[in-house]
N, C-alpha and C positions, 0 to 999 in steps of 0.2 A: 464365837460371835456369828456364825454365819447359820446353824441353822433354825436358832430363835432371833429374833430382830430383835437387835442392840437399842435402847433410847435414842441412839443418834439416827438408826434407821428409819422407825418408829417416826423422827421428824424431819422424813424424806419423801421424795416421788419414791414412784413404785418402778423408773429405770435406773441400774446402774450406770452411775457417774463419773464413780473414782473408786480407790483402792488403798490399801495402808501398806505399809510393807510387810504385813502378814497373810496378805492377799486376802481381808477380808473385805466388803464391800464396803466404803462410806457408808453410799446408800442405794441401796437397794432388796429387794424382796428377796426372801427366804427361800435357796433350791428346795424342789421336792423331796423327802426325804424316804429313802428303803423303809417301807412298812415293816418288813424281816427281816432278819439275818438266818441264814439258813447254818449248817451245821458242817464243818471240814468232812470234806467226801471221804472214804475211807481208800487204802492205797491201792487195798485188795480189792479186787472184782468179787462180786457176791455170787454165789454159784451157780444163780439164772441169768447172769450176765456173760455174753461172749465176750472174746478179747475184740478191740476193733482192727481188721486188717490196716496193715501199713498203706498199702494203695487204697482205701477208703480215706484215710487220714492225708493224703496226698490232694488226693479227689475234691477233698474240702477246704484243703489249703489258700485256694483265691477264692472263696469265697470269704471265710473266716476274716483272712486278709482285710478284703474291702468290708466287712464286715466291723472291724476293726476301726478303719481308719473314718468310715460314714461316723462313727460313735465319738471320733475324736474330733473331726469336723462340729459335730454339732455342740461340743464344750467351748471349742473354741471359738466357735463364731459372734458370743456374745464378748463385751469387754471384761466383765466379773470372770468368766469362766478363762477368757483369755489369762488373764493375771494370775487363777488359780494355777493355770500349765505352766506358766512361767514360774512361778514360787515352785511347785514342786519341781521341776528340772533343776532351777539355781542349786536347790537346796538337798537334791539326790546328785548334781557334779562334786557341788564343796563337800560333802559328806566322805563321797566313792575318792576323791583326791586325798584328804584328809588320812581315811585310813590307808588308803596307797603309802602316802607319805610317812607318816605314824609306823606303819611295817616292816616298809624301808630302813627307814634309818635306824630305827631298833637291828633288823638282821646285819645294815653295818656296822653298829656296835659291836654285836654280838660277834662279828666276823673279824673286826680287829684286834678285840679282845683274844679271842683264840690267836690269830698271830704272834700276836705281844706275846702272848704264853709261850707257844712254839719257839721264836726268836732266842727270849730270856733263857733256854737250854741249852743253849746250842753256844759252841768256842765263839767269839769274837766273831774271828773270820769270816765260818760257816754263816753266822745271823746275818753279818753283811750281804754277803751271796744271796741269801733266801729272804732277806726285806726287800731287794732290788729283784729280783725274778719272781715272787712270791703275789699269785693277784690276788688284793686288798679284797674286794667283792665280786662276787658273781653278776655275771654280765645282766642275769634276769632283773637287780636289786636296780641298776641301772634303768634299764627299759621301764619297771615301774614307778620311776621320779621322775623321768619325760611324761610318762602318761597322769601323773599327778598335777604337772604343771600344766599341761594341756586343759585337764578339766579344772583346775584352777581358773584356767584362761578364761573357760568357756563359762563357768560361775557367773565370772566378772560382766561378763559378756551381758548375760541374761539380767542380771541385777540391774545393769547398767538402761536395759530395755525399759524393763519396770516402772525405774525412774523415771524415763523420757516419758514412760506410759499415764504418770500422776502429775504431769503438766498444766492439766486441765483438772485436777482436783478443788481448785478453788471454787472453780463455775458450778460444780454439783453442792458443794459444802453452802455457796448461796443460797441456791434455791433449799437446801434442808434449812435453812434460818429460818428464811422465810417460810413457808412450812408450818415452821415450830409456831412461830411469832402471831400465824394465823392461825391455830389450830386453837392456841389458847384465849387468843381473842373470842372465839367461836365458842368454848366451852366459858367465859365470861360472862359473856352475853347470855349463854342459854340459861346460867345460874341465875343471874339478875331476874329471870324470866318467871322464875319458879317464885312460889307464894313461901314466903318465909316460916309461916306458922308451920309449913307439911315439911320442914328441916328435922330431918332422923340422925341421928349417933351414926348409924351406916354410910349418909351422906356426908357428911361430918370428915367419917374417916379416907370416904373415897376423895375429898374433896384436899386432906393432907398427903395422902399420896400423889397427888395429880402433881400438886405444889413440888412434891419431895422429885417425881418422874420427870418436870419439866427443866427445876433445877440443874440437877443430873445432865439431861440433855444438853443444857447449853453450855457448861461446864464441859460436853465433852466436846458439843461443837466448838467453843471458844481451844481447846486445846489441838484438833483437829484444823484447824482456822493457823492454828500459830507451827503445827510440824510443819502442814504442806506450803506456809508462806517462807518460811526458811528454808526447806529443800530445795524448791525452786529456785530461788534467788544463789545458794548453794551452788545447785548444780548448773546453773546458765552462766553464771559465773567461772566455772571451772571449766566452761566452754570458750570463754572469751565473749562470751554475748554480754553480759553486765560486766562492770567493773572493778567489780571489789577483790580487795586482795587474797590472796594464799591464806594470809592468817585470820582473818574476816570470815573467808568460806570454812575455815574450821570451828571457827564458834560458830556460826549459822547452821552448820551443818550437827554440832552438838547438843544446839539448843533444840532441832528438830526432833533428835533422840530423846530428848528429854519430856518434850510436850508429847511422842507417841507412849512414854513412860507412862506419863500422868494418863493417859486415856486407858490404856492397860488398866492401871488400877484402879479408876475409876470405873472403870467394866466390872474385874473383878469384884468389886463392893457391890453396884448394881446387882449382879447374878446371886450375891448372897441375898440381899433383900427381897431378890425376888423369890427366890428361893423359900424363904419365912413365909410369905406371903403365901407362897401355894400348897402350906400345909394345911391337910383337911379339906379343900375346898372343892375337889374333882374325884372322878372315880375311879379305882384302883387301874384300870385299863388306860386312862388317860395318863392319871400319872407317870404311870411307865414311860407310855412312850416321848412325856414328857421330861420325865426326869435323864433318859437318857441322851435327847436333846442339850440338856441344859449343863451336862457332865463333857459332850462333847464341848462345847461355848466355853464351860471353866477350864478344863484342863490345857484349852489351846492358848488360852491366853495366860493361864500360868506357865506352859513350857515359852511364851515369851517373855515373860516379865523379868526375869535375869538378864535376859538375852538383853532389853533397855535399860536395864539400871549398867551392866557391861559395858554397853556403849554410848552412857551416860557421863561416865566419869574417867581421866588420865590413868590409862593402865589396866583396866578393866580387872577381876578376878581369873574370866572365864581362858579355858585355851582355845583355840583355834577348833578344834576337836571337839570339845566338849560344847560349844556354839552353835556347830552343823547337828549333833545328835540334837537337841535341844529344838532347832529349828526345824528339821526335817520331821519331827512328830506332828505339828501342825500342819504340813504340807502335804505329808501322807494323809492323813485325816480329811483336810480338805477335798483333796484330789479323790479320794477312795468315794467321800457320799456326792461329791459332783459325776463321779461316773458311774455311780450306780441311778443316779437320780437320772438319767440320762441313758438307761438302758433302751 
């Protein structure tokens, strides 16, 4: 969704306002996108190449550095780019904990298991002796389920930012209404304007897709309208600012999942139709760098679409694990052409 403008974009200003919790923009304009990709360097130096001395590499270090961090100032200083850093960090902690955790407890499986085997050979006696003196797991197996729940913590941490950060989501979801609501006034009126008899089969059909684009549009704003009114309420709620209950904020907070469900898919419908639509109509150049636009837009929002049908319903399919991989491919993706678009 972020780097072809979404219908709901499409019936926005051109600043970013709000955010989804796929860190894509409500609404807002399309970063710049990398004209190339260039090709993985090779690991070998090529044989007109020196090696670079270590004290050059040193030499370079604070620059690089602040180099570095001017590139990250400048993602972050808008609020879109903001939310983008925060989606990727959420979603590269849960991920990095996840498999911490996953690893962990597999080796102390694995580590028991062998004991139990051990144990079960050995007299009575002896197995007592060496189940009570015998360490269950390696101390390392340990330090990595602290360090799990720490970025666990710190997951939480940043999600939790996020939310506070889509507060204010309603105020931009307005003005894209409105927007919309004048935009087709405007194309109304200019129809009305045109002489009936010079009506073409071309206008005809650009005039059912308008219908079909506008539709769409408010269908997503109308779903978009209804996540971020139950998130909020949700989560000011679970602050003690509003007063609705524990079991209150868990349906509010369900329902919200469900209306970003509905916007998912109705994305994904969108991107196929448009998809048809732009067969034959451009030239092989454009295509391209179109079609790989619009393959980044599909696939981020099909690696969410489980992810809100999951936390749609009691119980969800997905694991813990299989959540953060799932998540973390959009957020790389995200993070990867906002930092290049920002070289």
């Amino acid at each position: 969704m972020s780097s072809t403008t979404t219908t709901a974009e499409k019936a926005s200003s051109d600043e970013p306002v709000a955010s989804l919790p796929s860190g894509d923009p409500i609404d807002s304009s399309s970063a710049p996108m990398a004209s190339s990709s260039s090709s993985p360097s090779s690991t070998t130096p090529s044989p007109g190449k020196k090696a670079v001395p270590i004290t050059t590499l040193l030499t370079t270090a604070p620059s690089s550095i602040d180099a570095f961090l001017a590139r990250l100032h400048r993602i972050a200083s808008s609020r879109s780019g903001a939310d983008v850093v925060l989606l990727f960090l959420t979603y590269a902690t849960r991920l990095s904990a996840d498999l911490l955790e996953t690893g962990s407890r597999a080796a102390l499986r694995n580590s028991a298991n062998k004991l139990v085997a051990v144990a079960l050979q050995l007299p009575p006696a002896a197995a007592v002796t060496f189940a009570s003196s015998a360490p269950i797991a390696s101390p390392v197996i340990g330090i990595a389920l602290k360090a799990a729940a720490r970025l666990k913590a710190a997951s939480a941490t940043l999600s939790e930012v996020r939310t506070f950060g889509r507060l204010w989501g309603l105020l931009g979801l307005y003005f894209a209404a409105k927007k919309l609501v004048l935009s087709r006034v405007a194309a109304a009126a200019a129809a009305a304007a045109k002489d009936p008899e010079k009506k073409t089969t071309a206008a005809t059909n650009d005039s059912a897709e308008s219908r079909f684009d506008t539709i769409v549009a408010a269908l997503q704003l109308l779903s978009l309208i209804s996540f971020q009114a139950a998130e909020n309420v949700a989560y000011l709620s679970s602050r003690k600012i509003l007063g609705f209950s524990p079991a209150t904020q868990g349906k509010l907070a369900r329902w919200s999942v469900r209306s970003w469900a509905a916007y998912i898919g109705m994305e994904l419908g969108r991107l196929l139709v448009e998809r048809q639509r732009r067969v034959g109509k451009s030239t092989a150049a454009k295509d391209a760098e179109w079609s790989a636009a619009w393959k980044r837009d599909f696939f981020r929002n099909l690696a969410w679409s489980p992810i809100t049908v999951h936390w749609s319903v009691d119980n969800g399919p997905l694991s813990d694990l299989a959540i953060s991989l799932l998540a973390f491919y959009p957020a790389a993706s995200q993070m990867r052409e906002l930092w290049l678009a920002n070289a």
